[in-house]
FIKE-807116 format. One line per 5 residues: for each residue x negated, y negated, z of C-alpha. Coordinates in Angstrom, 2 decimals. Layout:
N
X/Y/Z ~ ...
end
This chain:
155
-13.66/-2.78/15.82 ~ -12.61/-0.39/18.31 ~ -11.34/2.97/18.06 ~ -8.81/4.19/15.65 ~ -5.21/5.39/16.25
-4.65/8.56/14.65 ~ -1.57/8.95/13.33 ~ 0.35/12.52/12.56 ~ 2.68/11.82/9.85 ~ 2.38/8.38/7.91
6.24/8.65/6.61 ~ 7.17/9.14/10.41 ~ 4.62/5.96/11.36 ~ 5.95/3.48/8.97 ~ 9.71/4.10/9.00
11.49/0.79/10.22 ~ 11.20/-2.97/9.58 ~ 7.87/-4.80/10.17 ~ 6.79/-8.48/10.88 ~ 3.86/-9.34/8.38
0.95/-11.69/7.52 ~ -1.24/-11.38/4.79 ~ -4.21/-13.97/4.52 ~ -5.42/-14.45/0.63 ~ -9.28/-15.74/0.58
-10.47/-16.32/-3.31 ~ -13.98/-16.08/-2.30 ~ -15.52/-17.50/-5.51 ~ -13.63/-20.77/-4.66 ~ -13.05/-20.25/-1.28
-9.30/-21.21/-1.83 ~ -6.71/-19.67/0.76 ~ -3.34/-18.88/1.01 ~ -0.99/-17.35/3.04 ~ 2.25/-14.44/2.92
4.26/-14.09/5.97 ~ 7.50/-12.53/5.73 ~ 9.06/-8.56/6.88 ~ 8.52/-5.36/5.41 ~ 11.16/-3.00/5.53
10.54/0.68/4.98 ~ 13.54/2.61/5.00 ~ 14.93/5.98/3.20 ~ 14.17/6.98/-0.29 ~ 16.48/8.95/-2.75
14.84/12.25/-3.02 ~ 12.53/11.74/0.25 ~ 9.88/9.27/1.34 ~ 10.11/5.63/2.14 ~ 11.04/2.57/-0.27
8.72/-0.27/1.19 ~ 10.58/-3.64/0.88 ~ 8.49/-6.82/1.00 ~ 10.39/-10.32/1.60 ~ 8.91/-13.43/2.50
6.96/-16.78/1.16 ~ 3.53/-16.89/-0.61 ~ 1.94/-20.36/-0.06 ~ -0.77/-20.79/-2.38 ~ -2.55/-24.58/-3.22
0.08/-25.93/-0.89 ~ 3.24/-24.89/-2.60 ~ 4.94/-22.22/-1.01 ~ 7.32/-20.01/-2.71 ~ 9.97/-16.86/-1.90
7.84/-13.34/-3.01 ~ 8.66/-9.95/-2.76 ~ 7.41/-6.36/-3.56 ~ 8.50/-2.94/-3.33 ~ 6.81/0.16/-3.42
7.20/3.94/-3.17 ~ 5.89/5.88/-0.41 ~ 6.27/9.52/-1.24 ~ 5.35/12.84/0.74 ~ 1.90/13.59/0.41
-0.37/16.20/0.03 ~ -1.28/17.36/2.71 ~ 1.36/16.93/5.15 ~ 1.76/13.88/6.78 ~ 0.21/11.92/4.09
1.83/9.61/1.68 ~ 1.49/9.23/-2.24 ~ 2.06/5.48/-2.86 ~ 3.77/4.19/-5.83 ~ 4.19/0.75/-7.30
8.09/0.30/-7.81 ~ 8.35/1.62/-11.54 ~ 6.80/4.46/-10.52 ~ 3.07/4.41/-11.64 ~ 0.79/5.50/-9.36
-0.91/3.50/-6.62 ~ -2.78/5.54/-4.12 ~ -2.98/8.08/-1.72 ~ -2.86/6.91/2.35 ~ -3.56/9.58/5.36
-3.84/7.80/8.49 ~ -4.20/10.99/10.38 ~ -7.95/9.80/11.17 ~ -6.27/6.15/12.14 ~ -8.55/5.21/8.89
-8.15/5.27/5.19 ~ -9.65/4.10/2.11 ~ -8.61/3.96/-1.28 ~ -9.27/2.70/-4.52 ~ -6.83/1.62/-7.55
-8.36/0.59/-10.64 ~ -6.67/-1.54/-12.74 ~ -7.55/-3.11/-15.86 ~ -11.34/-4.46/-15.47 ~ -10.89/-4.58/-11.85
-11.22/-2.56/-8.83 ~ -8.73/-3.00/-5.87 ~ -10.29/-1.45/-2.40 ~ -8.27/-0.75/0.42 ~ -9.33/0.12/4.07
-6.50/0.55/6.14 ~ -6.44/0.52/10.33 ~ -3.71/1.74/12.51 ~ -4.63/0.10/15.59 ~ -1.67/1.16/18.13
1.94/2.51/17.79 ~ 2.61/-0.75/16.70 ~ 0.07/-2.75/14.98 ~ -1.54/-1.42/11.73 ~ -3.39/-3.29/9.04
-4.67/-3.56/5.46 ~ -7.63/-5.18/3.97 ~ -7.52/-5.15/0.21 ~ -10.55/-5.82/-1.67 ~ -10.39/-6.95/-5.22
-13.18/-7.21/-7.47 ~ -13.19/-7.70/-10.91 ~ -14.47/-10.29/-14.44 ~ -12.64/-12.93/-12.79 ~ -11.26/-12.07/-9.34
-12.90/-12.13/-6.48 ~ -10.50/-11.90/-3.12 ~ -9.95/-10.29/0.30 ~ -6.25/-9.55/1.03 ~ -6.10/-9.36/4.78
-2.46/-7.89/6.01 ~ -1.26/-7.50/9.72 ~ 1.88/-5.40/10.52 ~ 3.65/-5.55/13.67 ~ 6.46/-3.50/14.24
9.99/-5.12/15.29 ~ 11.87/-4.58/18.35 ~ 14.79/-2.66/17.67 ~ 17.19/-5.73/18.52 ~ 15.59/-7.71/15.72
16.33/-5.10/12.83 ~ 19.63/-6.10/12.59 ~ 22.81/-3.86/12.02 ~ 22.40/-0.42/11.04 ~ 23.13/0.46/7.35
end
C-alpha cells in the first residue's frame, strides 16, 4: 500500500455523510457477505460525532436492512477520537494523525483488530479482524465521502 494520509483532527476528518462497503469473509468457511449502505457522522450532544450506519447486510443470499451507531468522542490527545458503541461502553481509541491506526477491543473470548487507512481527503478505510473460539472473519470497510449535493437538505 502506498503512503498514508495524515490527518490533523479525526472529529474534523469524519464530519459529514459517507458512501460505504464493507466485505464480510468467514475465513473458516470461506462464506462472504456484503454491507453497502451511508454513514452519517454528524453533531453530538455534549461534543463529538454520533456515527449513523444505514444500509443492507446480505449474508447466505438473503439480504436484509442493518444499522449501527456509535459515539465518537474528543480524544486524548487532541485530534483523536474515543469511540463508543451506542450505549456508551467503550470501543476504542482512533488517531489518524499518522494516516494509520490500530486498535484492539476484546470482547468476550474474542479479539476484534482494527487497522485503519486514511488514504486521501476522501477515501479512508477499516479492516477489522476478528478472532476468537468460534469466529474467524476479516471485515473489510471502504468510505468515500459524498458530494455535498448528495447529502441532502441541511438539518
Amino acid at each position: 500500500m502506498g503512503e498514508f494520509w495524515p490527518v490533523r483532527d479525526v472529529l474534523a476528518y469524519l464530519t459529514g455523510g459517507w458512501r460505504v462497503h464493507r466485505s464480510v469473509l468467514d475465513q473458516g468457511s470461506d462464506e462472504r457477505g456484503e454491507f453497502t449502505g451511508t454513514t452519517l457522522f454528524g453533531p453530538l450532544d455534549g461534543g463529538g460525532l454520533l456515527h449513523e450506519e444505514n444500509g443492507t447486510f446480505r449474508w447466505r443470499g438473503v439480504a436484509r436492512p442493518a444499522e449501527r451507531t456509535l459515539r465518537f468522542r474528543p480524544g486524548s490527545p487532541p485530534g483523536t477520537a474515543d469511540v463508543r458503541f451506542a450505549d456508551g461502553r467503550p470501543f476504542h481509541h482512533l488517531d489518524l494523525t499518522t494516516g494509520h491506526h490500530i486498535a484492539d477491543h476484546p470482547c468476550a473470548a474474542d479479539l476484534y483488530r482494527g487497522e485503519f487507512t486514511v488514504l486521501d481527503a476522501d477515501h479512508w478505510r477499516s479492516v477489522w479482524r476478528v478472532r476468537g473460539p468460534a469466529k474467524d472473519l476479516v471485515l473489510t470497510t471502504d468510505y468515500t465521502r459524498e458530494p455535498l449535493s448528495e447529502r441532502g437538505p441541511a438539518h
